[in-house]
N, C-alpha and C positions, 0 to 999 in steps of 0.2 A: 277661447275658453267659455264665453259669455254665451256665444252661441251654440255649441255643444248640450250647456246649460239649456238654452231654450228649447231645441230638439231632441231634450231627454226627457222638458218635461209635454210636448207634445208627444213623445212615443207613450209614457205613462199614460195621458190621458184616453190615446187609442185601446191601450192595455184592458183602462180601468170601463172602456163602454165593449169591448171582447169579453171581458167578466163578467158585465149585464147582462149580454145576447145568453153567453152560456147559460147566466142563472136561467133568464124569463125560458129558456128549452127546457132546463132541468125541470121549470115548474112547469109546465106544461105536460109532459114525459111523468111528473109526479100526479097532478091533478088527473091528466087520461086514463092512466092505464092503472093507478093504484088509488084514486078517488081520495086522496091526502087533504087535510083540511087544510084553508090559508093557514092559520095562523101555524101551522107544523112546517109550512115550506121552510121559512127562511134554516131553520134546523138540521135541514136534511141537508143542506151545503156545504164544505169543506169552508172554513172561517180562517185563509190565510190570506197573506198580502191586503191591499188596501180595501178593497172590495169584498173581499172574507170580513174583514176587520167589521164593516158597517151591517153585513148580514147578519155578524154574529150578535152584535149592539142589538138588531132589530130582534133577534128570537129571543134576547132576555127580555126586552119589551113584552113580547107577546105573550111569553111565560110569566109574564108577572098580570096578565090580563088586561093591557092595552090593546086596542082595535089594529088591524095589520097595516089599514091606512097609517095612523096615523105614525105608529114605528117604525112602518118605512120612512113616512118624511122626515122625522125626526134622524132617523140616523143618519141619512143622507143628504140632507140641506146642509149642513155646513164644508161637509167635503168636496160637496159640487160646486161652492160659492171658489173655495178656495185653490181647486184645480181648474179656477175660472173657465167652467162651459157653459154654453150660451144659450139663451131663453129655451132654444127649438128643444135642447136637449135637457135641460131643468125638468121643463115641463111632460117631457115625455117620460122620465122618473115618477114624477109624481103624478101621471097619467095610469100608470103601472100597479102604483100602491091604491090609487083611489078607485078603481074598475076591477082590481084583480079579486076573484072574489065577489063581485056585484051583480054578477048572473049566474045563469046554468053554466054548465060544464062546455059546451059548444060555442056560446060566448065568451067564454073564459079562451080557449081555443083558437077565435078570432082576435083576440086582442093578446095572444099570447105573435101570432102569426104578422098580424098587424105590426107592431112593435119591435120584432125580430128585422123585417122590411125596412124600416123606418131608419134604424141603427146603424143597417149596412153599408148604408153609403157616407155616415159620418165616419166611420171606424175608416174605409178607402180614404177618406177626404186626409184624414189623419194623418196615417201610414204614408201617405203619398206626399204631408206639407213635410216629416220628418225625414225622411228619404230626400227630399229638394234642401231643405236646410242642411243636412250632414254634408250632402254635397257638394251646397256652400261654400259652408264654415271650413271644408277641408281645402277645397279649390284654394279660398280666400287664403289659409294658412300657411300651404304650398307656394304662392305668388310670394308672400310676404315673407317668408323664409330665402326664396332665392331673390327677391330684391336686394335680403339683407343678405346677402351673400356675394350678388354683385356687386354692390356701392364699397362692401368691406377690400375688393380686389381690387 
């Protein structure tokens, strides 16, 4: 059960950097081709599940006229502490908020692309510890079931 628990909450945390990659395309896809200001992005986002939840946090920041930097860290520092991820990927969130917006359109492009690169192979790394854990935790569960089944005989 315990381990179930922990490969539920590594699948979540693959989930919640799959809902990153998506947004940084969406903003990219918004910034290219309809020239959208930052602080509109987080807006144009669908604001459900846990990742919704903190975009949505961040566009009332922004509508209230806080900088997009800082509304992204704001809404996303405490969520990232707390589905504890690690330095590489803290900082690459707020690599995001503090560059995005901080050049031209082509820049913005490169670090939109940059970023997208960067994610992918944490999001595999993920999928692949939670897939080896269910595997586990079921093997483990399976042994321990027919242990208790032959020692009962």
């Amino acid at each position: 059960m315990i381990g179930r628990r922990q490969a539920e909450k590594i699948r979540k945390k693959a989930e919640f950097l799959q809902n990153f990659q998506e947004f940084i395309i969406h903003c990219k896809n918004e910034i290219r081709f309809f020239q959208t200001p930052i602080l509109q992005l987080p807006g144009c986002y669908p604001s459900n599940g846990t990742f919704g939840t903190c975009v949505g946090k961040c566009s009332k920041l922004c509508k209230s006229g806080v900088a997009f930097n800082k509304s992204w860290k704001h809404s996303f520092e405490k969520i990232l502490k707390e589905m504890d991820f690690n330095e590489k990927i803290i900082n690459l969130f707020i690599k995001f908020g503090d560059e995005l917006g901080a050049g031209d359109v082509d820049i913005q492009m490169v670090l939109c692309e940059f970023l997208i690169k960067k994610i992918e192979p944490e999001i595999n790394l993920l999928l692949n510890e939670y897939t080896l854990k269910i595997r586990l935790y079921t093997t483990l569960g399976s042994c321990a079931g027919a242990a208790a089944a032959i020692f009962l005989l």
